[in-house]
C-alpha positions as CSV (number, residue, x, y, z in Angstrom):
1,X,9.9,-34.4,5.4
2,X,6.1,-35.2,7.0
3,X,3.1,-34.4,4.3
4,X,1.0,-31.4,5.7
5,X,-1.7,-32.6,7.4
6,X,-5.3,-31.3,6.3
7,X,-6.0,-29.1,9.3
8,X,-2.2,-27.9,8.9
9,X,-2.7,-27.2,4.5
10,X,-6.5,-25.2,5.4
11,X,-4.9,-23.1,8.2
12,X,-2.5,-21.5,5.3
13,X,-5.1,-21.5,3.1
14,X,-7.1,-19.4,4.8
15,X,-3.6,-17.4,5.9
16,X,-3.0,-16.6,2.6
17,X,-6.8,-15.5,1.7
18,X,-6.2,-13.4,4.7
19,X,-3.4,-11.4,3.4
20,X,-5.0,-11.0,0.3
21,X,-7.4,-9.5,1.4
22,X,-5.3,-7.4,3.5
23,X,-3.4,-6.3,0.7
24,X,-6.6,-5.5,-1.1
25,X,-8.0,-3.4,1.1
26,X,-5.0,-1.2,1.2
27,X,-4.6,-1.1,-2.2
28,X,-8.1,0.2,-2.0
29,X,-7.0,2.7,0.3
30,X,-4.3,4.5,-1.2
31,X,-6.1,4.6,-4.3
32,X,-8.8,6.4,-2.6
33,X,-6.3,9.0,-0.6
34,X,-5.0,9.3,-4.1
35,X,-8.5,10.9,-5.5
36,X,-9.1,13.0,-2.5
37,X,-5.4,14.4,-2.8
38,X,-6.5,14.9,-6.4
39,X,-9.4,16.6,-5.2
40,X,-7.7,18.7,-2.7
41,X,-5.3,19.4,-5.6
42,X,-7.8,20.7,-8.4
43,X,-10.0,22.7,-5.4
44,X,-6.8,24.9,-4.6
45,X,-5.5,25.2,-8.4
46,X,-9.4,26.4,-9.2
47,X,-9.4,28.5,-6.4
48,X,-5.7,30.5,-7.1
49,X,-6.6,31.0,-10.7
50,X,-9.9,32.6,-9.6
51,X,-8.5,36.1,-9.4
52,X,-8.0,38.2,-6.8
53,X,-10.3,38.2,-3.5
54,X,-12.9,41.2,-3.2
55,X,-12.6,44.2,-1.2
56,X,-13.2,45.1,1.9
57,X,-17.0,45.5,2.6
58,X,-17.6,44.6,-0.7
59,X,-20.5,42.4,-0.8
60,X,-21.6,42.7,2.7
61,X,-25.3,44.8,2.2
62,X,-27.6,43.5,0.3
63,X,-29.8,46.6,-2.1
64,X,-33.6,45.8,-1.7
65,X,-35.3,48.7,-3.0
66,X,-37.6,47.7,-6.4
């Protein structure tokens, strides 16, 4: 077996960091669909346990007399 030369060893060195980092990112990325699927999660849960919608018409005048 030939030794690595030095150009050869920083090329996968800097391979390596690159896939790392690439592997970070997306790491970082599900974790934040995770919390926006939470999000979306809790907004419909909140908004089903919120009772029934209003009327028809209800809500649609506004009384300004004093």
């Amino acid at each position: 077996m030939e030794p690595l030369s030095a150009a050869a060893a920083v090329q996968m060195l800097g391979a390596s960091q690159n896939q790392q980092i690439g592997i970070a990112v997306a790491q970082q990325r599900l974790a934040a669909d995770k919390a926006v699927a939470g999000l979306v999660a809790d907004t419909a849960q909140s908004a089903a346990s919120a009772g029934p919608p209003a009327p028809p018409g209800q809500g649609q005048s506004v009384d300004l007399r004093v």
